[in-house]
N, C-alpha and C positions, 0 to 999 in steps of 0.2 A: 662516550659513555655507553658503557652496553643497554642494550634494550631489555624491559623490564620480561620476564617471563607472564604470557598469557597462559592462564589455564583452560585447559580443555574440557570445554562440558562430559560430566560422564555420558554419554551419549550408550556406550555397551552396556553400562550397569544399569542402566534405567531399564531399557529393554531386555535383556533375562529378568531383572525383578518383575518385569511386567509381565512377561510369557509365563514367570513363576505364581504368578493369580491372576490371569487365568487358567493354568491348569488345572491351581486344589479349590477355585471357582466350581469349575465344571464337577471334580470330585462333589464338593459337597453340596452341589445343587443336584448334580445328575445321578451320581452312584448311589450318595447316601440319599438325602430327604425323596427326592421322587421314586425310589425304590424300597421307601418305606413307609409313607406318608399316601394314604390310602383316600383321595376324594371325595369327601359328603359319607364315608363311613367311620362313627366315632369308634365303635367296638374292633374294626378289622385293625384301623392305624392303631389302637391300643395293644392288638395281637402282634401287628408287625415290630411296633418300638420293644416288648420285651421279645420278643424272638430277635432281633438285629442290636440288641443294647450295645454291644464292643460298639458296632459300625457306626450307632448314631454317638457314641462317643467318641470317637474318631473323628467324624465330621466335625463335632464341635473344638477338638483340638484344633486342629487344622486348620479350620476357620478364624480364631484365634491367632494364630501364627501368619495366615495368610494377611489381613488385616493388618498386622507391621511392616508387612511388608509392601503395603499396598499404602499404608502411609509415607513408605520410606520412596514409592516411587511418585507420589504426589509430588515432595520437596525435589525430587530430582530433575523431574520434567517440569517444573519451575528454574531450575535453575539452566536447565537448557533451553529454556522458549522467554526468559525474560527479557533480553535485549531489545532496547530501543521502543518499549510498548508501552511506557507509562505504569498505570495502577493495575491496568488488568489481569498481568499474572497474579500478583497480589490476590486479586478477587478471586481467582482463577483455584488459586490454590485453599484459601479461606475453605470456600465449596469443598472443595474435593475433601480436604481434612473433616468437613461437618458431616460429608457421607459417612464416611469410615467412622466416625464418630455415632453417629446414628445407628448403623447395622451395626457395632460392636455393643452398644448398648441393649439392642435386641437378642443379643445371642444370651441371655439372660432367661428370656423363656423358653428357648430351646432347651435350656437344661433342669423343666420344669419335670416333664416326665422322669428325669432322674432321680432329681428330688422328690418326685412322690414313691420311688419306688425302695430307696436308699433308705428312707424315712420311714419306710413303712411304719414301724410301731408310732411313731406320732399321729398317723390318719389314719390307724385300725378302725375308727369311727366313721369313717369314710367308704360309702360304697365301690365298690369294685367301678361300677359303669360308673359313676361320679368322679373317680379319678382319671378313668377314659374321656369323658367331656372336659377336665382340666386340661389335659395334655393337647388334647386335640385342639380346644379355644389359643392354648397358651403358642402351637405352631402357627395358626391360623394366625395370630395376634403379630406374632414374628412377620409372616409373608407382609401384612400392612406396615408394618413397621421397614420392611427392607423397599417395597416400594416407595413410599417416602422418602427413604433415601436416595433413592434412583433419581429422584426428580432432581437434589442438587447434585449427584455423577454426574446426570444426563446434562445440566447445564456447564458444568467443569469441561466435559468432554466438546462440548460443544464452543466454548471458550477455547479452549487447545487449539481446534480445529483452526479456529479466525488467528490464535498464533502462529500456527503452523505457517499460514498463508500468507502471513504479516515478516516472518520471520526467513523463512524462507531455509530453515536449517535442514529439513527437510523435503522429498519433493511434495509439491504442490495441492499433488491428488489424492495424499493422504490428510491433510486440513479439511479437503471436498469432506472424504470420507467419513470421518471425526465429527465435524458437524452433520453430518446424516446419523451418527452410532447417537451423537447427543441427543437428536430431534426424537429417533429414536423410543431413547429411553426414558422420555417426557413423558411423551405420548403414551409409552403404555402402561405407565404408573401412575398419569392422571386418568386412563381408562380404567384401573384398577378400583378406582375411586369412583367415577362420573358411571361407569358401564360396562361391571364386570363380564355381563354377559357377548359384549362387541368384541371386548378383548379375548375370552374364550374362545374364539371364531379365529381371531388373529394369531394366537400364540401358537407355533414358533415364529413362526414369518415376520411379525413385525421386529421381532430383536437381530432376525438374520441379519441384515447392514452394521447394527452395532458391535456382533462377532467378529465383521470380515473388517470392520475399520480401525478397532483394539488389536486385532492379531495382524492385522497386515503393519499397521505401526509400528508395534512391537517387535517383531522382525525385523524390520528396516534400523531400526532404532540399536538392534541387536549385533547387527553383521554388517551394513554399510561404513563407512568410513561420514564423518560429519562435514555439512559444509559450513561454509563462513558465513555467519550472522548478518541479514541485511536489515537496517531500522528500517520504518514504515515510513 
């Protein structure tokens, strides 16, 4: 009798949809919001969001868009790291979906300063700098709302990681690395919370690990050939 056909984990599509968020990641963290989003001054970020409106419109497409796709690489890398592990990919992925679920929910205020501006004739009653303290509370409200989320990525990532090394589809020193990007991005989203000010001291360094552990994956995941699944 012929043998049954196994399927082969997407293993390449997982990795470009990966590389593919983090790139419009770094877009809309790095080009747009930190190049328009002005620290502890309400009146300047209200100067730069209408001087950059395309751009912070952009951002938030894109974000959007990146977010499905960041969904779609949750379910993937579930189905390539579930072999032989029980419930934990399951959990694994739960997480990961509640992030994405979370940050997409936030991106809601991101589009407040639109709405106050789009709308104008509904808040004609509304102060000029009163609309600049909306927008700027409504980003600010965002950042806590994305760190939040970080905390269950950071656990997702860090789950992956213990598959990685369980699983073994992968080499070994990238599960090390995975669980360093998750401890990570624990740490600096309950520092966001417990002591903004330690974490101001830390950022960027404390996310470096989490960069070189997502992108070095990602690649691998990208352009290596897969190996055969070993159960635990």
């Amino acid at each position: 009798m012929p043998h049954a056909a196994v399927a082969t984990p997407p293993f390449r599509l997982a990795g470009w949809c990966y590389l593919t968020v983090i790139a419009c990641g770094a877009f809309t963290e790095i080009v747009v919001r930190q190049s328009v989003i002005v620290a502890d001054d309400v009146m300047g970020t209200a100067s730069a969001l209408a001087e950059h409106d395309t751009l912070w419109r952009w951002g938030i497409a894109v974000h959007v868009l990146y977010l499905v796709v960041a969904a779609l690489v949750n379910l993937l890398l579930f189905d390539i790291f579930k072999a032989g592990t029980g419930a934990l990919p399951r959990f694994m992925l739960i997480l990961g979906l509640l992030s994405v679920a979370i940050e997409a929910s936030m991106l809601t205020l991101l589009a407040t300063p639109l709405v106050l501006a789009d709308e104008g004739a509904a808040f004609e009653i509304v102060s000029a700098h009163d609309k600049a303290a909306w927008s700027y509370l409504a980003v600010q409200l965002y950042g806590a709302g994305w760190a939040l989320g970080l905390i269950f990525f950071g656990t997702f990532c860090a789950l992956l990681g213990v598959l990685i090394l369980r699983t073994r589809r992968v080499p070994r020193a990238l599960g090390v690395l995975m669980l360093m990007a998750g401890a990570c991005y624990v740490a600096s989203s309950l520092l966001a919370f417990l002591s903004p000010d330690v974490l101001a001291r830390l950022i960027p360094w404390i996310l470096l690990p989490s960069l070189i552990g997502e992108l070095s994956l990602a690649v691998n995941l990208a352009i290596r050939a897969p190996r055969p699944a070993h159960s635990a």
